[in-house]
N, C-alpha and C positions, 0 to 999 in steps of 0.2 A: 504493500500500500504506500509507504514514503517513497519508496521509489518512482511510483507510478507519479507521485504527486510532485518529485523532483524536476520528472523529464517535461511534465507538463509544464511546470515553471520555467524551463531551460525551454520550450518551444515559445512559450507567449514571450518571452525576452528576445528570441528570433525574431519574431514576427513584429513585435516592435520596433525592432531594433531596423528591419525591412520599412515598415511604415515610416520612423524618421526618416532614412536613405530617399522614399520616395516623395516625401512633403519637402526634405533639401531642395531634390531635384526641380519639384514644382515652384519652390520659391525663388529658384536660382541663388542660394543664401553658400557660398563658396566655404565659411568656416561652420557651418553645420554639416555642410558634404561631403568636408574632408573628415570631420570627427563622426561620421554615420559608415563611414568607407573602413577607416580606422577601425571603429568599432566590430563591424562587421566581420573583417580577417583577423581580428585578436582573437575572436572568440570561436575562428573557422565555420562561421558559414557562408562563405564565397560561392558551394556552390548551387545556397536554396536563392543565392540574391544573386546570380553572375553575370544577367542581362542588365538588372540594375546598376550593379559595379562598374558594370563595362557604357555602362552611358553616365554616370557618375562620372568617370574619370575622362570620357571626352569634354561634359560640361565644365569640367575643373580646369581644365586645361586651356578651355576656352573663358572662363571667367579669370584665371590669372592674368591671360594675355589681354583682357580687356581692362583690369587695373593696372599694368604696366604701361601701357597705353595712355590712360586719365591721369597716372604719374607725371608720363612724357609729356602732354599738354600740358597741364598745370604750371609745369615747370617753363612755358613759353618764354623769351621775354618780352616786353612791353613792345619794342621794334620790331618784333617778328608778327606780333597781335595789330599792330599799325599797317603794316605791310599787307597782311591777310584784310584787313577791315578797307585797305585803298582798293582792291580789287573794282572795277566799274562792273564789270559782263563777264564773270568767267564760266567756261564751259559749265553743263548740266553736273556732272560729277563733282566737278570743284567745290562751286557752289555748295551741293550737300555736304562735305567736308568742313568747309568755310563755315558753315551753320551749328554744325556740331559742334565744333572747337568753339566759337564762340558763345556758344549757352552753354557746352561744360566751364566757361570762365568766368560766370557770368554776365558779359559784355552784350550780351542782347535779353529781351525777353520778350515774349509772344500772348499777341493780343489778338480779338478776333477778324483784324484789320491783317494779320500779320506781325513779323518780326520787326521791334521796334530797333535803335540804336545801331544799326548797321552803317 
């Protein structure tokens, strides 16, 4: 009977431990994903979770390189942010770049008119 009631407990700690991994994933939340991932092969069940773990570990991969990135901008300098705001007409692409970087700096902000401060 403890036995029975051990292994039950050691599966709902599974199975939760599966349900964080996948509400990470839905929140895109990078330090609950890596301690859900963590968690998950410390206590070997990689392989009731391995389709989870194996998109886990793309989205993580993809959410590091996107704060390296917001790093990279931040760190613009002010001449380079002038430079980017002179642009008169740049191509369709550009543009969307141009847009990002500037509302991650907060140098524009958007109203129902459109993006003001440019």
């Amino acid at each position: 009977m403890k036995s029975d009631i051990e292994e039950a407990e050691k599966t709902l700690k599974n199975v939760q431990a599966g349900e964080s991994l996948r509400s990470a994933i839905r929140r895109r939340h990078l330090g609950d994903l890596e301690k859900s991932m963590i968690h998950i092969r410390k206590n070997g069940w990689e392989k009731d979770w391995g389709v989870e773990l194996k998109d886990g570990e793309k989205l993580a991969n993809r959410l590091r390189r996107l704060e390296k990135l917001k790093a990279e901008i931040m760190e613009l300098k002010q001449s380079v942010i002038s430079e980017i705001r002179s642009y008169s007409n740049p191509p369709p692409a550009v543009h969307k770049v141009q847009m990002y970087v500037l509302r991650r700096l907060g140098k524009i902000q958007y109203s129902e008119q459109g993006p003001k401060g440019v």
